[in-house]
C-alpha positions in Angstrom: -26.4 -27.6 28.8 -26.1 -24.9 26.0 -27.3 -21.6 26.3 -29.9 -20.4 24.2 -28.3 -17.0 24.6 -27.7 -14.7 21.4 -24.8 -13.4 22.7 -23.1 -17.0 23.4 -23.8 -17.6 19.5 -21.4 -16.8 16.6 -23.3 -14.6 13.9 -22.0 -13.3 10.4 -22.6 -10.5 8.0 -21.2 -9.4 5.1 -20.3 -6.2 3.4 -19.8 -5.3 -0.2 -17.2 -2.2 -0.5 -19.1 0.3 -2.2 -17.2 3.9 -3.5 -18.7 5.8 -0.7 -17.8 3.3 1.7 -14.0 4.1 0.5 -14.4 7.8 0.4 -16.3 7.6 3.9 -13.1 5.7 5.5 -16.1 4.1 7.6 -17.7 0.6 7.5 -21.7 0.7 8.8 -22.3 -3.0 10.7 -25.7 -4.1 9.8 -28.5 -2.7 11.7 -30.2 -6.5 12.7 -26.3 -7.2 14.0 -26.3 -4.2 16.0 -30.1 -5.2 18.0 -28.4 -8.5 18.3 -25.0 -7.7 19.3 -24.7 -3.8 19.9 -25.0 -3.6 24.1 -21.6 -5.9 24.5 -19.5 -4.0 21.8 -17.2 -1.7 23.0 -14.8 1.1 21.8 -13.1 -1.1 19.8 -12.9 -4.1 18.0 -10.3 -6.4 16.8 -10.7 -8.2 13.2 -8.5 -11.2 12.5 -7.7 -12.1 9.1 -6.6 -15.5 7.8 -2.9 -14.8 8.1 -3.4 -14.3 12.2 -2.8 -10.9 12.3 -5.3 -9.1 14.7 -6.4 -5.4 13.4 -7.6 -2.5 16.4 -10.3 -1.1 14.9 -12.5 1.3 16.5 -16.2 1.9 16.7 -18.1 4.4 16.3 -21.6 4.4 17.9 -24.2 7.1 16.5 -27.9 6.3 18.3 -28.4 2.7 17.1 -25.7 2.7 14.4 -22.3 1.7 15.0 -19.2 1.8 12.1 -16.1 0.5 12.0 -13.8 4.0 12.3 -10.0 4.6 13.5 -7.9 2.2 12.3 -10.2 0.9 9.2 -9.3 2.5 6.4 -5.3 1.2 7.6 -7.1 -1.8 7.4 -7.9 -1.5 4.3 -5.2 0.1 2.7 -3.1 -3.0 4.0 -5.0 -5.9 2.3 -5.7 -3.2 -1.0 -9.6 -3.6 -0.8 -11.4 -1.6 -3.5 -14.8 -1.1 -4.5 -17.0 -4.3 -5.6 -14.5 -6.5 -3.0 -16.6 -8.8 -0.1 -16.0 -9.0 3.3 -17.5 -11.8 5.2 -17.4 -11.0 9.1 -18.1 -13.5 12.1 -18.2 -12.7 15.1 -16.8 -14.2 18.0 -17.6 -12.3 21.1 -15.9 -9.2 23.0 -16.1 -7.5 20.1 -14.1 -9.8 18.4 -14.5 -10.5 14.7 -12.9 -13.2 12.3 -12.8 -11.7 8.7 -12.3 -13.4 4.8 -11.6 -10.9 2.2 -12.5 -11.4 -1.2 -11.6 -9.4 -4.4 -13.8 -8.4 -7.6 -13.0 -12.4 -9.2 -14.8 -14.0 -6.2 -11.4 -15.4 -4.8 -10.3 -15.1 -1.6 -7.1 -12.6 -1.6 -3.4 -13.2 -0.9 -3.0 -12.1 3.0 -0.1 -10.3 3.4 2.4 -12.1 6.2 1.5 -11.7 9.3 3.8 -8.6 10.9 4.1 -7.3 7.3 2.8 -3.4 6.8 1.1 -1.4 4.2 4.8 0.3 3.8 6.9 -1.0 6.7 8.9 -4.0 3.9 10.4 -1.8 0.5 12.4 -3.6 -1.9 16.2 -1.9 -1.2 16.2 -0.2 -4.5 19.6 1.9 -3.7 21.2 -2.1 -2.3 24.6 -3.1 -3.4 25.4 -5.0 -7.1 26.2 -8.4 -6.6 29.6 -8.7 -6.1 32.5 -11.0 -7.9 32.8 -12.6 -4.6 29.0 -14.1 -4.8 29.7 -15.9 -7.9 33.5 -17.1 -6.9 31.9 -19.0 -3.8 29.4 -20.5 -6.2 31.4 -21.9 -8.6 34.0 -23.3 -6.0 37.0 -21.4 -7.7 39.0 -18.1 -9.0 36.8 -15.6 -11.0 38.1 -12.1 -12.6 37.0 -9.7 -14.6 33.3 -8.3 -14.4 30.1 -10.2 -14.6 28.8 -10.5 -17.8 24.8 -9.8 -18.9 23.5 -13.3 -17.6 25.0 -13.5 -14.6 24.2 -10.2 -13.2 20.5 -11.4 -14.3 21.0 -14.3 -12.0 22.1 -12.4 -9.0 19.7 -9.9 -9.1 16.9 -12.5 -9.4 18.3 -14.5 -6.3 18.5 -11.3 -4.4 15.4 -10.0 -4.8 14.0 -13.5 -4.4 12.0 -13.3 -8.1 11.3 -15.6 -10.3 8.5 -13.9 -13.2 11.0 -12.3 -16.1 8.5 -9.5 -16.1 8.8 -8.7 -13.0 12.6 -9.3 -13.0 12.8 -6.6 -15.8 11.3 -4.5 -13.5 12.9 -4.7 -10.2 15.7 -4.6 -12.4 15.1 -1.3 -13.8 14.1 0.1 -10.5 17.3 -1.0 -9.4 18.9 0.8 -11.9 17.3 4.0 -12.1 17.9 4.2 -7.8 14.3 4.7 -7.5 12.4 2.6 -4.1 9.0 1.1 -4.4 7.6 -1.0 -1.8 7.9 -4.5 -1.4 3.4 -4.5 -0.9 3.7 -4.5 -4.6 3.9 -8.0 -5.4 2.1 -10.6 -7.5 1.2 -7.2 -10.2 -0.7 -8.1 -12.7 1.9 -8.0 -16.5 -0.1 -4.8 -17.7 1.0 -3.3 -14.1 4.6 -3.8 -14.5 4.7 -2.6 -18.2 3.2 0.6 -16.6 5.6 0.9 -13.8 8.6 0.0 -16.3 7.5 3.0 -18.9 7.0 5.3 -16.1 10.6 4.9 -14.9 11.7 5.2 -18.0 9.4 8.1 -19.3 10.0 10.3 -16.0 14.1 9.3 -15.8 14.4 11.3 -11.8 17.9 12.2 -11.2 16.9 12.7 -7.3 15.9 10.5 -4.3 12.9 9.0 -5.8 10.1 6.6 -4.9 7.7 4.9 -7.2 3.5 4.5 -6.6 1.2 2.5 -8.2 -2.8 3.6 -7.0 -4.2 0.2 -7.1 -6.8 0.9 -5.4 -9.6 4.0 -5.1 -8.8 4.4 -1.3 -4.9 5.5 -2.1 -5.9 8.4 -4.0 -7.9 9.7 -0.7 -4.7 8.4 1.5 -1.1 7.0 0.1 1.7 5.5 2.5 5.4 6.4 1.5 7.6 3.7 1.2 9.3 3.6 5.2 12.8 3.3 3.4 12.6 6.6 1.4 10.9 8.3 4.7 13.8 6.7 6.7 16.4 8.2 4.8 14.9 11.7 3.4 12.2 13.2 5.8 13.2 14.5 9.1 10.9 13.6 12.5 9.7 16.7 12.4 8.8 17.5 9.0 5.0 17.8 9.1 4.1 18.4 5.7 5.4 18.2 2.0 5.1 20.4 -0.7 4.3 18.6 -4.3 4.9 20.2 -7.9 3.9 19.6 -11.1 5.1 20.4 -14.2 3.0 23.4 -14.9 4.3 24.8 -11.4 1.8 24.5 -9.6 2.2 23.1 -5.7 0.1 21.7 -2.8 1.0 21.9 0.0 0.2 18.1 1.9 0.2 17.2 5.6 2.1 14.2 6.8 0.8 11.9 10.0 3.0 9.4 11.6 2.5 5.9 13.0 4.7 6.3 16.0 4.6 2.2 16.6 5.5 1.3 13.2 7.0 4.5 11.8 5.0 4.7 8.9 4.4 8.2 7.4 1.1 8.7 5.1 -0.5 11.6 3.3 -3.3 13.3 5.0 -5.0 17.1 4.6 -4.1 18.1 1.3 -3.4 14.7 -0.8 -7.0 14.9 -1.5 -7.4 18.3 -2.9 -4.4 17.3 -4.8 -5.7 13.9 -6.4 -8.8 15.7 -7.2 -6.8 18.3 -8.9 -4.8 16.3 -11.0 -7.8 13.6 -11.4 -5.9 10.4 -9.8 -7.4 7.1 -11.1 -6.4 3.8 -9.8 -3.8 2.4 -12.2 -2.1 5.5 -12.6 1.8 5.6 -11.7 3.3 8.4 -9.7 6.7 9.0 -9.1 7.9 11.2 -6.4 11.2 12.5 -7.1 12.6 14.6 -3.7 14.0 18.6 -5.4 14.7 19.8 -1.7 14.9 18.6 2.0 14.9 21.2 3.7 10.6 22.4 3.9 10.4 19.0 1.4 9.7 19.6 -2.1 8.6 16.4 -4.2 8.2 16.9 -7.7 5.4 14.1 -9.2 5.4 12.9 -12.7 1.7 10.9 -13.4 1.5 8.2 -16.0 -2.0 8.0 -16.5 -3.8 4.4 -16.7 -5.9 5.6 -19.6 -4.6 6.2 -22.8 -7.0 9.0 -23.2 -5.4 10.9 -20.8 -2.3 12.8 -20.7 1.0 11.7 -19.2 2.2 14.4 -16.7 5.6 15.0 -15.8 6.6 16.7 -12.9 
């Protein structure tokens, strides 16, 4: 016999990302849900996207309103949701919710792969050239003499697994300039990789460098660092950061840690300095590391808008 009970039915809502929501780092559930559902949620929820991967999330309860709080804006950050993208939430029970994300076009998104973090996969930017040997085993005999234009072209693509020329030509350039950008950046639009591509080029850092592109709102209120760069340049206990532009000026930015995973984002201070030097999603930062010890970054901004001014650091 089935229960007529609300709590043993599945129930959806949806949510449409507004600015605020983004600035807020919160997510409101809607009020009717909460009269329905709000006695059996607990501290925290889990959301489950497509891919499988399961998201702790917690919840923050306020009278008869509850949000989605800790652990949402990684959420977000992770599957780059922006303002005007749709979430459509169902819930299971024990505060357990299945979720479909979709972007600006109406589409359903690209999940990321289940395990992969916002930062924790970065293309190896500072990796090895192909070697002689590579192409020896290939063609079944001797080879000498170094690779010529094409061929490096074909090992780099095989190595970094890409097929697009565009983005070829920029992994490529990366490569070559020694700067790391993270592997999240995937299936960019052409205009984004011009923009990366003249960054690099425009900026030239001679230092451990990394490469950001704010795709999203959300990233100028909170950016990851690529785990590779972190790995190699920032100490455990380096707490904060110091960033420089070009007119001297310096903010001084506090770093938090995500002891499972190891990632290392931006937190008191990135604000202050986004709002200072009016960040905009599209724009292209590149970090470029002047000293280790108390970290100094310098950041060069290539603007999205032609109307504003390139900055270099």
């Amino acid at each position: 016999m089935k229960s007529n009970s609300l709590s043993d039915t599945c129930s959806h809502f949806f949510k449409i990302i507004l600015p605020d929501t983004l600035q807020h780092k919160e997510l409101g559930i809607p009020e009717k849900f909460v009269r329905k559902f709000g006695d059996e949620l607990r501290s925290a929820a889990t959301l489950t996207v497509p891919n499988g991967r399961a998201w702790q999330v917690g919840l923050r309860k306020d009278g008869e309103t509850i949000c989605f709080s800790d652990g949402w804006h990684d959420f977000v950050e992770c599957h780059s949701i922006s303002s005007g993208y749709f979430l459509l939430f169902k819930y299971i029970k024990n505060s357990n919710f299945h979720v479909l994300i979709f972007e600006k076009t109406a589409c359903e998104i690209n999940y990321p792969d289940n395990g992969q973090e916002p930062e924790n996969e970065d293309f190896d930017m500072r990796s090895k050239a192909c070697e002689t040997e590579n192409l020896v085993k290939e063609n079944n005999g001797p080879r000498q003499g170094k690779l010529n234009c094409d061929e490096v072209l074909h090992c780099k693509r095989r190595r970094l697994d890409i097929n697009d020329e565009d983005e070829l030509e920029l992994f490529s350039v990366l490569e070559d300039m020694r700067i790391i950008m993270s592997k999240r950046y995937r299936n960019l639009a052409a205009e984004e990789k011009r923009r990366l591509i003249s960054a690099a080029r425009l900026f030239k850092p001679t230092n451990p460098s990394f490469i950001i592109l704010l795709r999203t709102s959300s990233m100028c209120y909170r950016l990851y660092m690529p785990l590779e760069f972190t790995d190699k340049y920032l100490h455990r206990n380096d707490a904060s950061i110091k960033l420089k532009v070009s007119d001297s000026r310096e903010w001084s930015v506090q770093l938090s840690r995500n002891r499972a995973r190891g990632w290392i984002y931006t937190q008191r201070g990135w604000n202050a300095f986004s709002k200072d030097m009016d960040l905009q999603p599209g724009d292209v930062c590149v970090f470029e590391l002047i000293r280790m010890k108390d970290p100094l970054m310098k950041v060069s901004i290539f603007a999205a808008s032609s109307k504003r001014v390139h900055l270099s650091g």
